[in-house]
C-alpha positions in Angstrom: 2.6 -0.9 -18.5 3.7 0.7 -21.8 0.4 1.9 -23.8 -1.6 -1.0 -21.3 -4.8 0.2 -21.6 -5.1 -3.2 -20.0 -2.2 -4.6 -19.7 -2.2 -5.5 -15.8 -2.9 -8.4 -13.8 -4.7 -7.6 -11.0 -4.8 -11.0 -8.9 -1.0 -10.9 -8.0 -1.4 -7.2 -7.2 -3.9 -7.1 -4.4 -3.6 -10.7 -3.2 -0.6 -12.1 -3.7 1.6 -9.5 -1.9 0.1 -10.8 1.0 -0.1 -14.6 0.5 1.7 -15.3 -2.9 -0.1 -15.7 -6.3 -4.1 -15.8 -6.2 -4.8 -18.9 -7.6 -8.5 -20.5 -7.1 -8.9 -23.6 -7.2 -12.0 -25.0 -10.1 -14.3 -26.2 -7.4 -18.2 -25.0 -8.4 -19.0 -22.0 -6.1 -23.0 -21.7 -5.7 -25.5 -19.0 -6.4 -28.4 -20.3 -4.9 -27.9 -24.3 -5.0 -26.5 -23.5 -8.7 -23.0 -24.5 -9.2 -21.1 -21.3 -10.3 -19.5 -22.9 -13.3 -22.9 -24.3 -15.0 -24.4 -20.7 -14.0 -21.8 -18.8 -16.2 -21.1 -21.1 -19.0 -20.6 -18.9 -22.3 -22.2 -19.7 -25.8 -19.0 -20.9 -27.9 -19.8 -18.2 -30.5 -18.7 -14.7 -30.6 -19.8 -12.8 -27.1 -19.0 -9.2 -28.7 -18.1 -8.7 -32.7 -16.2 -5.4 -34.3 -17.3 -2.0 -32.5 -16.0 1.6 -33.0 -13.3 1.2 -30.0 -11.9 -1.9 -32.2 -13.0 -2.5 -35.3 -12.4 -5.3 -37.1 -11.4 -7.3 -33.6 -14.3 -10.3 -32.1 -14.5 -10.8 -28.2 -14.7 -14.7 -27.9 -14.5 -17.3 -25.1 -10.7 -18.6 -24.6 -10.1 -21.9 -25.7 -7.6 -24.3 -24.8 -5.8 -23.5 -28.2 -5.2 -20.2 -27.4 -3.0 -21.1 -24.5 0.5 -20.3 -26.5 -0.8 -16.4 -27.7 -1.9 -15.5 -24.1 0.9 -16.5 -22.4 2.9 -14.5 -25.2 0.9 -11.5 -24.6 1.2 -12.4 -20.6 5.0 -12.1 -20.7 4.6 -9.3 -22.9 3.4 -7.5 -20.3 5.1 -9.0 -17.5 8.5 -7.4 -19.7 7.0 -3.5 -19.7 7.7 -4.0 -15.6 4.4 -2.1 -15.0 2.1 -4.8 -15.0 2.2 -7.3 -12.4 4.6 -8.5 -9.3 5.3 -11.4 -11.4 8.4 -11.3 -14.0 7.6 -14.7 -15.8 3.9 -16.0 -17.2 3.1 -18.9 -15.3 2.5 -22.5 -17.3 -0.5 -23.4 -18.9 -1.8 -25.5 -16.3 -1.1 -23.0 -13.8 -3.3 -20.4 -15.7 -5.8 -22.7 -16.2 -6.4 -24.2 -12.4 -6.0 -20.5 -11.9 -8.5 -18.7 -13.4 -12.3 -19.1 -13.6 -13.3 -21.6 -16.7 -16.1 -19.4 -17.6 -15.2 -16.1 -17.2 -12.1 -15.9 -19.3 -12.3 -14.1 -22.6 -9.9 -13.5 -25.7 -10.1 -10.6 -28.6 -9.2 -11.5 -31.9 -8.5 -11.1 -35.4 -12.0 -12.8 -37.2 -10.4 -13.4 -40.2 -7.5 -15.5 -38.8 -8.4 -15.6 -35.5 -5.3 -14.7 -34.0 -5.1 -13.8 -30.9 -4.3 -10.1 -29.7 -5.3 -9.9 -26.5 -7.4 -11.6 -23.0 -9.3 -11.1 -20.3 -9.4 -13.7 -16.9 -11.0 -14.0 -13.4 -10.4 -15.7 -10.3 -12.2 -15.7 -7.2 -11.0 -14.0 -3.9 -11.7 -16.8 -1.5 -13.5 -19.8 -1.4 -15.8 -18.9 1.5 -19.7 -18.6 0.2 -20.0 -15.2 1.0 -17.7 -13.9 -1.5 -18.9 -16.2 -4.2 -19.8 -12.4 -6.6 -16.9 -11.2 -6.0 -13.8 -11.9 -8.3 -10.3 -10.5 -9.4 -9.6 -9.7 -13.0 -6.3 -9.9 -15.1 -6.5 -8.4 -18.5 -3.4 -8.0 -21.1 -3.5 -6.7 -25.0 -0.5 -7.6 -27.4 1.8 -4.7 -27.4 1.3 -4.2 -31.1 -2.0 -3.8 -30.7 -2.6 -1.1 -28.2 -4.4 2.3 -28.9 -6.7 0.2 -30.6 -9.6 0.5 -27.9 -9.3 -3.5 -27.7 -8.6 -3.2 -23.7 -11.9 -1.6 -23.6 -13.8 -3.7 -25.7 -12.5 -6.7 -23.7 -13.4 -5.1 -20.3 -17.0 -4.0 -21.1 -17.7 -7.8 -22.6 -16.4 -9.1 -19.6 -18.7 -7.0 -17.0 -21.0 -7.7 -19.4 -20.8 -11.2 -18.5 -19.6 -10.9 -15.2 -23.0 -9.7 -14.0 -24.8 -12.2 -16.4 -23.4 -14.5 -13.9 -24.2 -12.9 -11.2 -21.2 -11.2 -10.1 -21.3 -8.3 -7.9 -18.1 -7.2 -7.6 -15.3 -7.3 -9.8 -12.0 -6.4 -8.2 -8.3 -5.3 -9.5 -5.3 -4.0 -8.5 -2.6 -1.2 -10.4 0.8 0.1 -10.4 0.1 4.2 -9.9 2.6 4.2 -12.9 0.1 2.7 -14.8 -2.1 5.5 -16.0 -3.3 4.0 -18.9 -4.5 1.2 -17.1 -6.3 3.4 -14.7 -8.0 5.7 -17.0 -9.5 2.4 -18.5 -11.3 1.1 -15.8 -12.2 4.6 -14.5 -13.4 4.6 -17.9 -15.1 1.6 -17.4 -16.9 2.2 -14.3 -14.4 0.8 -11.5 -13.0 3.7 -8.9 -10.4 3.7 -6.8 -11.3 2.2 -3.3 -7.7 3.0 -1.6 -3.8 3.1 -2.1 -1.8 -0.5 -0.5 1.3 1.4 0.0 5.0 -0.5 -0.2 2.7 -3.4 -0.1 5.4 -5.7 -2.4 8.8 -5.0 -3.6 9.2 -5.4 -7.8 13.0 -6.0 -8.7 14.4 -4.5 -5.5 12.0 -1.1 -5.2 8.9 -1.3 -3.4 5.8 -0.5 -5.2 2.3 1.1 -4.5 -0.8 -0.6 -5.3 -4.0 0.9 -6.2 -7.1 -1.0 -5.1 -10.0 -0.5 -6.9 -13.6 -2.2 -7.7 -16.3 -2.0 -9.7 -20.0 -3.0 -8.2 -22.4 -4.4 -10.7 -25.2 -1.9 -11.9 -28.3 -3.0 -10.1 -28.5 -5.3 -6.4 -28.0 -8.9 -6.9 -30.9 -10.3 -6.1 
């Protein structure tokens, strides 16, 4: 991914070279008789404001309205050919039944609030025992990178990833991706193994690097 510190989507990279796309369906998952969606419903305000990795730039749930900016900055990323198996951002509704409600994120421009970059989970399978364990996709506007906005999207969403009692979070990158990699390094993910020729990207088969991040304490 060009400058991507964050500009990958992991769900297509880990899962869908072996069955297709990852997409979850919105039924509730439970944490203990808790439906998974009422357990990690966000406050609508600001979940992280301005911080020295990206000043001037608010972490905020995403929002129906935002739709049209993160698919932009989806294909974006899908263009630099080092984000994803996928060439084309999928439809709206395709994003939405695909990704978890309340564990999807944008950064933004307070003042205007304009869009610049997201953050997204879907679950790995709907059997009870993964129900902590998700995927991430996270993608900044190309004219934003260097900016520290990848990792100011990243920490709020582990943040809230373990608010909701997640205990994995899970992802998937192109070696060519360094960037990428040193960001969730970074970020406290490491590298679990290599998938090797696990999909072919226009014509040439590509590595996959699997890695994970395990929340900080034992869920209880």
């Amino acid at each position: 991914m060009a400058h991507d510190e964050a500009v990958h989507d992991c769900s297509d990279l880990t899962s869908a070279a072996l069955s297709g796309e990852s997409v979850s369906d919105c039924a509730a998952d439970t944490f203990g008789g808790v439906g998974y969606e009422e357990a990690t419903r966000p406050s609508e305000g600001a979940v992280r404001t301005s911080s020295a990795s990206s000043p001037g730039i608010t972490i905020r749930p995403m929002r129906e309205a935002d739709a049209a900016r993160v698919l932009a900055i989806y294909q974006a990323g899908l263009d630099t050919g080092n984000a994803s198996f996928e060439t084309t951002a999928p439809t709206w509704n395709h994003f939405d039944q695909g990704k978890r409600r309340r564990l999807r994120y944008v950064a933004v421009d307070p003042d205007t609030d304009h869009v610049v970059g997201w953050i997204a989970a879907s679950r790995v399978s709907n059997r009870s025992v993964y129900a902590g364990v998700v995927e991430h996709s996270i993608y900044v506007d190309p004219s934003c990178r260097g900016r520290g906005i990848g990792r100011d999207l990243l920490n709020a969403f582990i943040d809230a990833s373990e608010t909701a009692g997640v205990w994995t979070i899970q992802t998937g990158i192109f070696p060519e991706n360094g960037p990428s990699l040193l960001l969730h390094q970074a970020c406290g993910f490491r590298v679990v193994g290599t998938r090797e020729r696990i999909g072919r990207h226009h014509g040439v088969w590509r590595d996959v690097l699997f890695l994970e991040r395990r929340m900080r304490d034992d869920p209880p």
